[in-house]
N, C-alpha and C positions, 0 to 999 in steps of 0.2 A: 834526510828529510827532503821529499822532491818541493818542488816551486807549488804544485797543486796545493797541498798539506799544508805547507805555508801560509797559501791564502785563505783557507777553510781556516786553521788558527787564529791568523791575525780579523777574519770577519767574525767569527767568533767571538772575543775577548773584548770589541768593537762595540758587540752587540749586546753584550752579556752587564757591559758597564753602564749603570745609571749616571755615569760624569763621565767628563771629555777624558780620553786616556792618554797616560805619560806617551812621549813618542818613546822614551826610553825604557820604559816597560814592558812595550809592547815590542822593540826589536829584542830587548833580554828573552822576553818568555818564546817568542814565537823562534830564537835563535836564528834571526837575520842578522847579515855581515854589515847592515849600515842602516843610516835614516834614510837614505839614499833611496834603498831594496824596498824601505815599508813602502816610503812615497809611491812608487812601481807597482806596489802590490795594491792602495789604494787605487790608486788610478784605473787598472786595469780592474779593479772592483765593481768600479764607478763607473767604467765602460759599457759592462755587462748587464747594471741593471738599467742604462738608458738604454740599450738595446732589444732589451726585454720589455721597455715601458713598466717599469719597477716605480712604487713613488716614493722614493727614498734614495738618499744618496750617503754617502760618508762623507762630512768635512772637515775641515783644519779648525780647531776651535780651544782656547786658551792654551796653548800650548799643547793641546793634546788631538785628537781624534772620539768621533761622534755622530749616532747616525743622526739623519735630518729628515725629516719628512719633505718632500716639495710644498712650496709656497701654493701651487694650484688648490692641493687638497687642504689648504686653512680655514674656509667655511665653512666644511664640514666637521674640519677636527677642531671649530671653534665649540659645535655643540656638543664635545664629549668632555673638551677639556679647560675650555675658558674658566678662569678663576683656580682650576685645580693643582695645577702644577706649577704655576708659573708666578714670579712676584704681582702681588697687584702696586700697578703706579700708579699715581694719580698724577694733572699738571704740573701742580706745583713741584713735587719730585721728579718729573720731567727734566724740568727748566731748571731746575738744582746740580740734578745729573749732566746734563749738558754741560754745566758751565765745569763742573770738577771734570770733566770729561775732556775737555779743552782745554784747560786752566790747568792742573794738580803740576804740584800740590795747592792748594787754595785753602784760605781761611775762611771761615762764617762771614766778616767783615766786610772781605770782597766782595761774597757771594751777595750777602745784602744790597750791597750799593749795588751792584749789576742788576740786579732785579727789583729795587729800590721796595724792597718788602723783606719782614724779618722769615729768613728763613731754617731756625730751629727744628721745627714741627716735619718739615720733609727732610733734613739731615736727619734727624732722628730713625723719622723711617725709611731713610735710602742706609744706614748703619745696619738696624734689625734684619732687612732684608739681604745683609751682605754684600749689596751691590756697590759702597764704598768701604772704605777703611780712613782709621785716623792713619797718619803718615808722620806724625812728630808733633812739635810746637813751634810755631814761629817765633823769633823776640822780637820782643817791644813790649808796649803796654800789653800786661792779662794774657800773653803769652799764650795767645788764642792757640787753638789744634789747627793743623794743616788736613787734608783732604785729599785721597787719591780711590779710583778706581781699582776693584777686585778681578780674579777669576773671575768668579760669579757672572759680572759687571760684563766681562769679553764671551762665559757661554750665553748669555741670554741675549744678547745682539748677534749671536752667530761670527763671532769677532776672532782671528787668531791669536792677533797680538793688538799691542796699543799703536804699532806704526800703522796699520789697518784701517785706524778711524777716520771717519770720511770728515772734509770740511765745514764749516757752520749748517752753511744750507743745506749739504744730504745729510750730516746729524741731524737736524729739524725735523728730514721727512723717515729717517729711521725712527726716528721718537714718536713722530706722528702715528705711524703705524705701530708701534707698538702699545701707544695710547687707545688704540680702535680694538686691540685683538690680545691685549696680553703679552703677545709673543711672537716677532717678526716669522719665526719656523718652530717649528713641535718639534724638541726631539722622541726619540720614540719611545713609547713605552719598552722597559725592560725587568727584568728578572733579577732580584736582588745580589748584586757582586760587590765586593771589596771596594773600597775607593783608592787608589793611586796612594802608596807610600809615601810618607810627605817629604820625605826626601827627595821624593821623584818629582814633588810638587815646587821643590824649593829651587829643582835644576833647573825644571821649565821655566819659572818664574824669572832665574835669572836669565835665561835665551830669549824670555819678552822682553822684559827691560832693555838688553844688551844694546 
C-alpha cells in the first residue's frame, strides 16, 4: 500500500465519520505502522488544503480526528445550520459547564454556592444534551452525584483532551462564543458511517484522562 493510498484512506474514513474517529481505528483500518504515520498523514493533509485555500481542515478532537470547517466561514454556515446540529445552550448552562469544566468532579452543592442560584434545571440539561456525565457519589450528607465532562463536551469546543482546556478567562470567551453561534466551528456535514467501537472509545478515553 503506497503512502498516496494511505492518505486517500485515512481522508476518507475522516470524512465519512459523523464523530471524531478513534486514532486507533483509523491506524488499524488504514494499516499504518503507528499514531506517529497518522499524525504525518494528517498534517500533510492539512498542508494541502491551506494551500489550495480549502475551508476545512482535520483536527485533533476527543481523542479522535475530524473534519472542521474554518471559523471565517461561520456566518455563513450560522444560516444553514444554527440550532440544527449543534446542542442548544443557554447562560445558565454556560456557567454550569464552566464550572464542572474546571472543577469535576463537582457536586450540585458546589455548583450552587459558586453561582449562588439553584442550578438543577441546566444540569439537567447539560445531562440530556450529553455534554456532562454523572461521575459517582460524593459522601456526606444526601450523598449528592459528582459531575464531570463528556466526549461530546471536548467535540463541541473543538477540544482534544481535558489537558487542552484553556484557563477561567479564555473558558469565558470560548463560552461566549459559543453562546452567540452554537458552535465555536461546524464540523462538516457527512454521510452516514459507523461510530467508533466502544472499545475504541473506552481506549481513547483512557489516553484523555491519562
Amino acid at each position: 500500500m503506497s503512502d498516496v493510498s494511505k492518505k486517500a484512506i485515512v481522508e476518507a474514513l475522516i470524512f465519512a465519520s459523523p464523530n471524531p474517529l478513534a486514532q486507533s481505528k483509523l491506524v488499524s483500518i488504514a494499516n499504518l505502522g503507528s499514531r506517529d504515520e497518522l499524525k504525518k498523514i494528517v498534517n500533510s493533509l492539512n498542508d494541502e488544503y491551506e494551500k489550495h485555500g480549502r475551508s476545512f481542515r482535520i483536527k485533533p478532537v476527543a481523542g479522535g480526528f475530524q473534519f472542521f470547517t474554518e471559523r471565517a466561514f461561520a456566518p455563513y454556515l450560522r444560516e444553514v445550520f444554527s440550532g440544527k446540529n449543534s446542542p442548544r445552550v443557554s447562560r445558565a448552562m454556560l456557567e454550569v459547564l464552566g464550572i464542572i469544566a474546571l472543577k469535576q468532579p463537582v457536586t450540585k452543592p458546589v455548583i450552587d454556592k459558586i453561582r449562588a442560584a439553584d442550578s438543577g434545571a441546566p444540569i439537567n440539561s447539560l445531562l440530556e444534551q450529553n455534554l456532562i456525565t454523572i461521575r459517582g457519589r460524593e459522601k456526606g450528607p444526601g450523598r449528592p452525584f459528582s459531575y464531570g465532562t463528556t466526549r461530546e463536551f471536548l467535540r463541541f469546543f473543538g477540544l482534544e483532551r481535558l489537558d487542552d482546556l484553556p484557563d477561567e478567562t479564555e473558558l469565558a470567551g470560548l463560552f461566549a462564543d459559543a453562546e452567540e453561534d452554537a458552535t465555536p466551528e461546524q464540523p462538516l456535514e457527512t454521510i452516514p458511517a459507523p461510530d467508533p467501537d466502544e472499545e475504541d472509545d473506552r481506549e481513547e478515553t483512557e489516553d484523555i484522562q491519562a
